[in-house]
LOMI-831552 format. One record per residue (C-alpha): z, x, y; residue in three letters. Coordinates in nm, 3 decimals, decimal comma, padded with zeros to 5 digits. Each point is the difference from the previous one (the first is absolute). Layout:
! LOMI-831552
+---------+---------+---------+---------+
!       z !       x !       y ! residuo !
+---------+---------+---------+---------+
!       Z !       X !       Y !     Ala !
...
+---------+---------+---------+---------+
END
This chain:
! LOMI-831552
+---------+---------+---------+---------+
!       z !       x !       y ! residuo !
+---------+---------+---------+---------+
!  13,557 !  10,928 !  07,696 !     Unk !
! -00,332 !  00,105 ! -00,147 !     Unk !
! -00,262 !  00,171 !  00,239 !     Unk !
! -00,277 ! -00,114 ! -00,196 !     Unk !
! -00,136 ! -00,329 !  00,134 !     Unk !
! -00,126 ! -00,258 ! -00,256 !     Unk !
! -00,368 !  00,011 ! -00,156 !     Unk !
! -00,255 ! -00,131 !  00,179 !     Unk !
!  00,038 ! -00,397 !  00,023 !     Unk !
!  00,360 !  00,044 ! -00,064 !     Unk !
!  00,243 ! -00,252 !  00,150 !     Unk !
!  00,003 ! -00,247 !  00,263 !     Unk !
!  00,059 ! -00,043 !  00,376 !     Unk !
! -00,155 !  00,010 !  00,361 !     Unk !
! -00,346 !  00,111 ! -00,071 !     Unk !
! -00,068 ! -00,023 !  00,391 !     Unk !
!  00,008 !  00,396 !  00,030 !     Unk !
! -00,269 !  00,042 ! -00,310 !     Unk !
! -00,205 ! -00,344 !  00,179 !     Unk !
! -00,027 !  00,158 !  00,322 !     Unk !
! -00,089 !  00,361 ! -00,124 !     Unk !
! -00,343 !  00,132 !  00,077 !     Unk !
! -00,076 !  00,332 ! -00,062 !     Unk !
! -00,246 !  00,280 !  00,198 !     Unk !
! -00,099 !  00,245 ! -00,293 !     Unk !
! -00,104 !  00,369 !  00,106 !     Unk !
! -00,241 !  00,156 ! -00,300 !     Unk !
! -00,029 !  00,404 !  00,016 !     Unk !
! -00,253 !  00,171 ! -00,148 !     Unk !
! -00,250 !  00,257 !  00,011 !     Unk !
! -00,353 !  00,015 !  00,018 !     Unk !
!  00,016 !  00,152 ! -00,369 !     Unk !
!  00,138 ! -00,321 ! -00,161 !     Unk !
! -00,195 ! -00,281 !  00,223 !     Unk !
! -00,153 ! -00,097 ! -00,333 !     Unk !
!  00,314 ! -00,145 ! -00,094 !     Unk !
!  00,144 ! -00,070 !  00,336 !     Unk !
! -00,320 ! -00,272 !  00,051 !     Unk !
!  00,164 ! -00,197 ! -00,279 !     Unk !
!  00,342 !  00,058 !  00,083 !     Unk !
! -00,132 ! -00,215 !  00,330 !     Unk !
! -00,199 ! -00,237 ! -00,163 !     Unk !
!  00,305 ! -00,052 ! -00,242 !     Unk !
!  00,311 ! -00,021 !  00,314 !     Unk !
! -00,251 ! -00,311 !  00,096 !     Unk !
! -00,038 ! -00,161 ! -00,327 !     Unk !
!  00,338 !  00,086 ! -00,090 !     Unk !
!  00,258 !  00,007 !  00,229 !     Unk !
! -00,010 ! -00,328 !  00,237 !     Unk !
!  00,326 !  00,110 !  00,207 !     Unk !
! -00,184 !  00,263 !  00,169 !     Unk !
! -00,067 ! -00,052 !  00,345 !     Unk !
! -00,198 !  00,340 !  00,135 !     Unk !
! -00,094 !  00,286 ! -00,222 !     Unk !
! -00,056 !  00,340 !  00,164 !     Unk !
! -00,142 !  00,282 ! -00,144 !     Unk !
!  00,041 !  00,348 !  00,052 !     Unk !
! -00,200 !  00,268 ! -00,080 !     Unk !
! -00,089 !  00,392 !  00,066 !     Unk !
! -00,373 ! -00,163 !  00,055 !     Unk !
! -00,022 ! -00,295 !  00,256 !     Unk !
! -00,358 ! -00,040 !  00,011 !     Unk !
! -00,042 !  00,002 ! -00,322 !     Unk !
!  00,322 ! -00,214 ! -00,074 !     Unk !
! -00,207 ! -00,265 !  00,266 !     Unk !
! -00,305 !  00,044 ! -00,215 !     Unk !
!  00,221 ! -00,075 ! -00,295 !     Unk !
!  00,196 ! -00,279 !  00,183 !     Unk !
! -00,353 ! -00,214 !  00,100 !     Unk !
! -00,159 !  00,076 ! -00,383 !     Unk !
!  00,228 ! -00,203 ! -00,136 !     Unk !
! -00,007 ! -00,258 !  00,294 !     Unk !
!  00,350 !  00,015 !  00,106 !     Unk !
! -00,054 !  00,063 !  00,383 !     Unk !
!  00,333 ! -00,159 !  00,036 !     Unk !
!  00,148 !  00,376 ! -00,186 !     Unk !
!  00,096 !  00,220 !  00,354 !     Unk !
! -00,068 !  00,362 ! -00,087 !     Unk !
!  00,208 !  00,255 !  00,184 !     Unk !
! -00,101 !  00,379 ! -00,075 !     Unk !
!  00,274 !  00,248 ! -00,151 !     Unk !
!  00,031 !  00,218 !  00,297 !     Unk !
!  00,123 ! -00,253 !  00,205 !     Unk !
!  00,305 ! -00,067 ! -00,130 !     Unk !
!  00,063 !  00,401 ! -00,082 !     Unk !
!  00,044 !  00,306 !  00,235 !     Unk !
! -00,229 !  00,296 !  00,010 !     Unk !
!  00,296 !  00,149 ! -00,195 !     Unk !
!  00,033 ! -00,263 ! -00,287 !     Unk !
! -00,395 !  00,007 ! -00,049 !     Unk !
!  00,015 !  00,315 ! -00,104 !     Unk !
!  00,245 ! -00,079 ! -00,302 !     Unk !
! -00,130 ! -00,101 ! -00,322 !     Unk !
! -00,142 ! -00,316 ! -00,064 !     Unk !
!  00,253 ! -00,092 ! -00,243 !     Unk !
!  00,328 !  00,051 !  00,309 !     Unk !
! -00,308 ! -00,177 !  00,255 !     Unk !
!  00,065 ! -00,304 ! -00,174 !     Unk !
!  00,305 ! -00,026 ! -00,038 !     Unk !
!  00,093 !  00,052 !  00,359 !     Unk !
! -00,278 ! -00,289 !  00,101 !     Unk !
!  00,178 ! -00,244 ! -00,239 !     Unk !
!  00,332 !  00,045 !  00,191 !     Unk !
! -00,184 ! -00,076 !  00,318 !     Unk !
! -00,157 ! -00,266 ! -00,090 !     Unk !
!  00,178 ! -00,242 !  00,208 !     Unk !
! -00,235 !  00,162 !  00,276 !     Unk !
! -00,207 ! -00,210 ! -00,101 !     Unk !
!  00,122 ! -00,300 ! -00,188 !     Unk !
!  00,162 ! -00,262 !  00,169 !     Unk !
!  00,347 ! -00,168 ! -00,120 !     Unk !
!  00,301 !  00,035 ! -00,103 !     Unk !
! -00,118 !  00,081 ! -00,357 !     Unk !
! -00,304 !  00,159 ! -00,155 !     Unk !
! -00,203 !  00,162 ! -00,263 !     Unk !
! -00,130 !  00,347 ! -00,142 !     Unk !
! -00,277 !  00,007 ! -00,252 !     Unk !
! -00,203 !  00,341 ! -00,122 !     Unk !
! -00,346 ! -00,043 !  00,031 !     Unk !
!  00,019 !  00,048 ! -00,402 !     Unk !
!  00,179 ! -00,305 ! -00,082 !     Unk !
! -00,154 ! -00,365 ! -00,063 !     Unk !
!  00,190 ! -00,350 ! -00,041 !     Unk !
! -00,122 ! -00,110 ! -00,347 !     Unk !
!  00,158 ! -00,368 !  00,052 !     Unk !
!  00,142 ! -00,201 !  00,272 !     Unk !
!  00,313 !  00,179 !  00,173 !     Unk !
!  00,241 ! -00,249 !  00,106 !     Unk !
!  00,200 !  00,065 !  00,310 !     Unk !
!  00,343 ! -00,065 ! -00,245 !     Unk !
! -00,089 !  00,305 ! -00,159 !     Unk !
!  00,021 !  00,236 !  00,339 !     Unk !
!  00,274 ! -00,186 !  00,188 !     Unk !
!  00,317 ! -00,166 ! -00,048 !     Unk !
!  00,092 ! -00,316 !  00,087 !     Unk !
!  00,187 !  00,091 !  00,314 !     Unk !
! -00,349 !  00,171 !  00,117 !     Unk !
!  00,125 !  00,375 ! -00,080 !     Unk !
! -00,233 !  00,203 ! -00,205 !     Unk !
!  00,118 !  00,088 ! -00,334 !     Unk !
!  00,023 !  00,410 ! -00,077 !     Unk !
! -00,133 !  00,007 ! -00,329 !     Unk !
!  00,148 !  00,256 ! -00,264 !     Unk !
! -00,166 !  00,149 ! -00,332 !     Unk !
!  00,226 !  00,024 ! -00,277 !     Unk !
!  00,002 !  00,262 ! -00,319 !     Unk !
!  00,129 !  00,040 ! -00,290 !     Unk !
!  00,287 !  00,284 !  00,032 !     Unk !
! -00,019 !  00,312 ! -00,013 !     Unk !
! -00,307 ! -00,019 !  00,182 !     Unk !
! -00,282 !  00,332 !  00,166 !     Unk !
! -00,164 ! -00,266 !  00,247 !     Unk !
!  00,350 ! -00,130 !  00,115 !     Unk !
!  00,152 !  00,300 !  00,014 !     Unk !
! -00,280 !  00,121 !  00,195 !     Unk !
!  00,033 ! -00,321 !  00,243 !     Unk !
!  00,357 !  00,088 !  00,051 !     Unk !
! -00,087 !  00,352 !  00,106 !     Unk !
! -00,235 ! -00,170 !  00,268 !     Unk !
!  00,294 ! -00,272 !  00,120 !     Unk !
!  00,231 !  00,319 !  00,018 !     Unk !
! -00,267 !  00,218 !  00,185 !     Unk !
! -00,069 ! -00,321 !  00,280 !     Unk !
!  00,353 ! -00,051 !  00,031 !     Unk !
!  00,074 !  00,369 !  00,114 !     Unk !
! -00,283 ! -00,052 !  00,210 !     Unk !
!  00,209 ! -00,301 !  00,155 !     Unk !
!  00,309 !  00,157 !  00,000 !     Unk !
!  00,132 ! -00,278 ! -00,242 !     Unk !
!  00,192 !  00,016 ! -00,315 !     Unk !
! -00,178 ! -00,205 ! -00,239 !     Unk !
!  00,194 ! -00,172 ! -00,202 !     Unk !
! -00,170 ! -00,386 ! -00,142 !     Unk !
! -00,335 !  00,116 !  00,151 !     Unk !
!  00,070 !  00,301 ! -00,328 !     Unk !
!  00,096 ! -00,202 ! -00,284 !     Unk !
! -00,313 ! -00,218 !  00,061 !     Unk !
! -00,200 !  00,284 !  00,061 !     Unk !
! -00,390 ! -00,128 ! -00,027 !     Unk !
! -00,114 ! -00,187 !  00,274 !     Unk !
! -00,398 !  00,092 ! -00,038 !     Unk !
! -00,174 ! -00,323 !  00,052 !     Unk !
! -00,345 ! -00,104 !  00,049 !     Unk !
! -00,001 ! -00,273 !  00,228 !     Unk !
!  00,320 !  00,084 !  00,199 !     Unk !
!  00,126 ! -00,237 !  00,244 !     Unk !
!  00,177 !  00,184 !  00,327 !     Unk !
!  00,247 ! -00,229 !  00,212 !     Unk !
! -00,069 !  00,158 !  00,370 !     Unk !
!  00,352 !  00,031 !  00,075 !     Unk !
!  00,095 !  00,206 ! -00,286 !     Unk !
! -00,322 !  00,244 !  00,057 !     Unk !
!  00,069 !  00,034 !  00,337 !     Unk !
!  00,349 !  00,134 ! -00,085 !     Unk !
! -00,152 !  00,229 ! -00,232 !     Unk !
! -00,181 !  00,144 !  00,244 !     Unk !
!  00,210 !  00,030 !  00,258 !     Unk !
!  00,251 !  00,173 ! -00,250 !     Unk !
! -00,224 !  00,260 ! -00,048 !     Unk !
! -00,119 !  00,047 !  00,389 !     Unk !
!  00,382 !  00,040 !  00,038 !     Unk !
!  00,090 !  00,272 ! -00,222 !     Unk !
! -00,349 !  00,199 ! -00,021 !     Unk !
! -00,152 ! -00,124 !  00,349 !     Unk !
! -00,321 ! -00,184 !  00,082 !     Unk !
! -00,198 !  00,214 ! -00,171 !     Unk !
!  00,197 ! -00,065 ! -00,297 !     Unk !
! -00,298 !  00,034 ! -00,192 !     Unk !
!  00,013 !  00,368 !  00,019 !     Unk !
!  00,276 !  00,045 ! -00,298 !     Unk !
! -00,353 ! -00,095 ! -00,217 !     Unk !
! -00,185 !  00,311 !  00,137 !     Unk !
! -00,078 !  00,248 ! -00,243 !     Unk !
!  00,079 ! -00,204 ! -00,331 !     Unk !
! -00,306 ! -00,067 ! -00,220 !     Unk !
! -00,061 ! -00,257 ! -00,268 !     Unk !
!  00,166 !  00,150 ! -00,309 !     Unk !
!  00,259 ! -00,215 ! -00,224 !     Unk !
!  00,246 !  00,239 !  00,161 !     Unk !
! -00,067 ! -00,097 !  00,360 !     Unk !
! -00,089 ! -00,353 ! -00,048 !     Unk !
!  00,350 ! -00,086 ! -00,127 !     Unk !
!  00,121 !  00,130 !  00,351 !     Unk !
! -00,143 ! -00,324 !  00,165 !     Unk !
! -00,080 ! -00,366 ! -00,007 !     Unk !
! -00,089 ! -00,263 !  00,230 !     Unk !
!  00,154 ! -00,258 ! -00,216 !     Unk !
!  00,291 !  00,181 ! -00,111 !     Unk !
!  00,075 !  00,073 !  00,389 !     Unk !
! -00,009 ! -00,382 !  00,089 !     Unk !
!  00,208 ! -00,098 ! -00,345 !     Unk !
!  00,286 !  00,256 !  00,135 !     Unk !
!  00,026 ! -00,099 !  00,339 !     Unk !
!  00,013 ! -00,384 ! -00,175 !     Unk !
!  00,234 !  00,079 ! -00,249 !     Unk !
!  00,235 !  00,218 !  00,163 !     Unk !
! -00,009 ! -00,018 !  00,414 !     Unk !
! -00,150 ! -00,424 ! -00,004 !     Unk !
!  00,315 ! -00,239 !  00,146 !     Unk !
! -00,200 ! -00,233 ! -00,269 !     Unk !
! -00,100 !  00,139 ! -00,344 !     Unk !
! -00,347 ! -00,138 ! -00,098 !     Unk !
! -00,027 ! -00,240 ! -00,315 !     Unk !
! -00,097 !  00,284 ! -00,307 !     Unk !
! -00,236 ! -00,146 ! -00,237 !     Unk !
! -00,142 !  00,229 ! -00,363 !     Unk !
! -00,287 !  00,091 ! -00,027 !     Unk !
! -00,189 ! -00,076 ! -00,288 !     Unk !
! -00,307 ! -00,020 ! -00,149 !     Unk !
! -00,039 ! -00,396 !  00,081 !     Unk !
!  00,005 !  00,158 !  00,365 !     Unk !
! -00,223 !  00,337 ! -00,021 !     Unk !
! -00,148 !  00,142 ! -00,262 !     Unk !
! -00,109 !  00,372 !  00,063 !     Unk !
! -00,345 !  00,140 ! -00,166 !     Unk !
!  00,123 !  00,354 ! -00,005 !     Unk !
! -00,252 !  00,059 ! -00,330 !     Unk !
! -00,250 ! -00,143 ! -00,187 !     Unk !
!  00,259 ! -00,056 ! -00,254 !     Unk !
!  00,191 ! -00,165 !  00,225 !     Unk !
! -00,306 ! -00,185 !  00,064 !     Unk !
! -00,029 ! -00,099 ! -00,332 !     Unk !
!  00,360 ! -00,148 ! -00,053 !     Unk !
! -00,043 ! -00,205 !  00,272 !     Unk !
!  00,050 ! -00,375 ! -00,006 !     Unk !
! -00,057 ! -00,051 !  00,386 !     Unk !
!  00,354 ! -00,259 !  00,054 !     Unk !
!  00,036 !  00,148 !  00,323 !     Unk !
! -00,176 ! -00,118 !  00,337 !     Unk !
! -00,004 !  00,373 !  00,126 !     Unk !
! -00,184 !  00,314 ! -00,162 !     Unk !
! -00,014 !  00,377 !  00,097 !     Unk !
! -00,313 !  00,134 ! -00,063 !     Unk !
!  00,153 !  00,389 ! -00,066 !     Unk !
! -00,189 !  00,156 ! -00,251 !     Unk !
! -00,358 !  00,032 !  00,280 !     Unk !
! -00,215 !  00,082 ! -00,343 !     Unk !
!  00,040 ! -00,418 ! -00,090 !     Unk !
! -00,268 ! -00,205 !  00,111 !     Unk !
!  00,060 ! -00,303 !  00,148 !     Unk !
! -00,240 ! -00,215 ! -00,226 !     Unk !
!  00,211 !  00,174 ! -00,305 !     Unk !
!  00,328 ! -00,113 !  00,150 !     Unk !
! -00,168 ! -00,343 !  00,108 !     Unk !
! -00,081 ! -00,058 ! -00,392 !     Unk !
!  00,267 !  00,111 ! -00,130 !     Unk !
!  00,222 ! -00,262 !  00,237 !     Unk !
! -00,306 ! -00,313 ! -00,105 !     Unk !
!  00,145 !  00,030 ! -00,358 !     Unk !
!  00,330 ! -00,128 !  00,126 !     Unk !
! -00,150 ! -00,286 !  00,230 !     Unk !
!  00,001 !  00,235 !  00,297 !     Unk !
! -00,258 !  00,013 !  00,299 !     Unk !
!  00,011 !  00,296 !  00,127 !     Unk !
! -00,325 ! -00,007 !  00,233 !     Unk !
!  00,041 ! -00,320 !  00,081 !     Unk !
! -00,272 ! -00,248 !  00,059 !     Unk !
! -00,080 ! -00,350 !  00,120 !     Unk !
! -00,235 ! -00,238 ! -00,235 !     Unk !
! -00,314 !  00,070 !  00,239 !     Unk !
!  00,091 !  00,364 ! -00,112 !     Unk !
!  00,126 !  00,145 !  00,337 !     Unk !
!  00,356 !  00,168 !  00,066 !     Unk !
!  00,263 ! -00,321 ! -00,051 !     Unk !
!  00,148 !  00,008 !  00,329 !     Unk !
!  00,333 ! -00,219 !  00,118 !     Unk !
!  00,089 ! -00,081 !  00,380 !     Unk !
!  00,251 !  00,243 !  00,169 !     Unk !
!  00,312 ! -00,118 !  00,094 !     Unk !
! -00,002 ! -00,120 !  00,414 !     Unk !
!  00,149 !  00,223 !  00,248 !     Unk !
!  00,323 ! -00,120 !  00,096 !     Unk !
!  00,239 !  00,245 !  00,129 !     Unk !
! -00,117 !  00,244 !  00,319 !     Unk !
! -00,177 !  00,325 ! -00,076 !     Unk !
!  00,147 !  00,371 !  00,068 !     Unk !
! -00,391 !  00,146 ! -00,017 !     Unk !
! -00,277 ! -00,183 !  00,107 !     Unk !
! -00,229 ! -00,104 ! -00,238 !     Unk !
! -00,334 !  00,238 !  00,004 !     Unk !
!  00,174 !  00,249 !  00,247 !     Unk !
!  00,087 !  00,353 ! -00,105 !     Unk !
!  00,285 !  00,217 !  00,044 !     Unk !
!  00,003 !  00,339 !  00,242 !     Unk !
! -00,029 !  00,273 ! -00,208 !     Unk !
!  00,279 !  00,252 !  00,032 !     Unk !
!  00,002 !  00,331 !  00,195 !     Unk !
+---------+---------+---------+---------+
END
């Protein structure tokens, strides 16, 4: 039997688990990037009509609020860095800070599944809830695919290999897949919370610790992954594998470059700002020659804004209330 699920719209069945699906999305980002991180709000609201609250976090809170009522989204809660991190894990680089806030983000999202965006990635078109779960209600683990031999999977691999040691597992499908970078990753809480507790058991509660003097070199970032963590513990330890979709560029499509830029034909609802030197009007125009509104807008020229979905299933976090910071 195949692990990869069927493309999105694939097949029929019991929609029920896709109908009832509402999703709380957590944005991180730092101050540095708020630029883009405004539209990446304004965009989840045009955009993505499953969501039901987005969070952001950021190293900044004040200014994060500033951001938050510029674009008039006082609905946005804004929870500050620090209080989802130890004194310990502040003091890591930015690039480990974010990852470990992403695996906690069911702190402060409520259900049973829920999403991760980078302050540096906008919806470009309307993101269907069909693309993120299944229709049994599980996310799907999405998986980039290469042609072999392949640097960037064989770099992956070393990462999958690296988390797995870290998890004491032997990693077996979770390898031959390999790439599980996404950028708009959907968690399932059960599955997180076993990562998590994986990793308390075998390195403690501070597990955190085994990150302590790495830096942000090729070498040291292929050591860890929030993503590859999760897709590990799903693939390998899960009594239920999750549905595995490819990703392609009809899904994501990553600006690494202005040429990449400049190849671009904007099919996918999700983009990854990564090279910071483009501009988002230059990626905005480049996206209007292919019928794309990127900065969306309504016809009295305002942000084009849809309804959020209704709360319907009880909340873990309160909305507006923030977490104890850690000792």
């Amino acid at each position: 039997m195949s692990l990869i699920a069927g493309r999105p719209g694939a097949g029929k069945g019991d929609t029920s688990g896709q109908q009832r699906c509402l999703l709380d999305v957590l944005v991180v980002a730092s101050h540095r990037d708020f630029n883009t991180t405004a539209q990446c709000l304004r965009n989840l609201v045009a955009y993505f009509p499953a969501r039901r609250r987005v969070v952001l976090a950021t190293d900044r809170r004040q200014l994060g609020e500033e951001l938050v009522k510029s674009v008039g989204m006082a609905d946005v809660s804004v929870v500050a860095d620090e209080s989802l991190l130890s004194a310990r894990e502040s003091r890591l680089p930015g690039w480990y800070r974010q990852q470990i806030i992403k695996l906690r983000a069911g702190e402060v999202l409520s259900g049973d599944t829920f999403c991760v965006v980078s302050g540096d990635t906008l919806l470009a078109r309307t993101l269907p809830v069909t693309s993120l779960v299944s229709l049994a209600g599980s996310p799907y683990l999405y998986v980039n695919r290469y042609r072999y031999p392949s640097v960037h999977l064989s770099y992956e691999r070393r990462r999958v290999r690296a988390v797995a040691e870290l998890l004491g597992v032997t990693p077996n499908t979770s390898l031959i897949l390999g790439d599980f970078i996404s950028d708009f990753f959907c968690f399932e809480r059960s599955t997180l919370l076993a990562t998590i507790e994986r990793l308390r058991r075998i390195h403690g509660a501070e597990w955190t610790g085994v990150l302590e003097g790495r830096d942000t070199s090729p070498a040291d970032q292929e050591r860890f992954g929030e993503y590859s963590l999760y897709a590990v513990v799903a693939l390998e330890l899960a009594g239920r594998r999750p549905p595995v979709r490819i990703c392609r560029e009809s899904h994501v499509l990553q600006l690494h470059s202005r040429r990449s830029l400049e190849r671009a034909r904007f099919e996918a609802p999700i983009v990854h700002l990564v090279d910071k030197g483009i501009k988002l009007d230059e990626v905005a125009e480049r996206a209007a020659l292919f019928g794309v509104e990127l900065l969306p807008r309504s016809e009295d020229g305002r942000e084009a804004l849809v309804p959020a979905a209704d709360e319907t299933s009880p909340s873990t976090f309160a909305p507006g209330a923030t977490p104890r910071a850690r000792s």
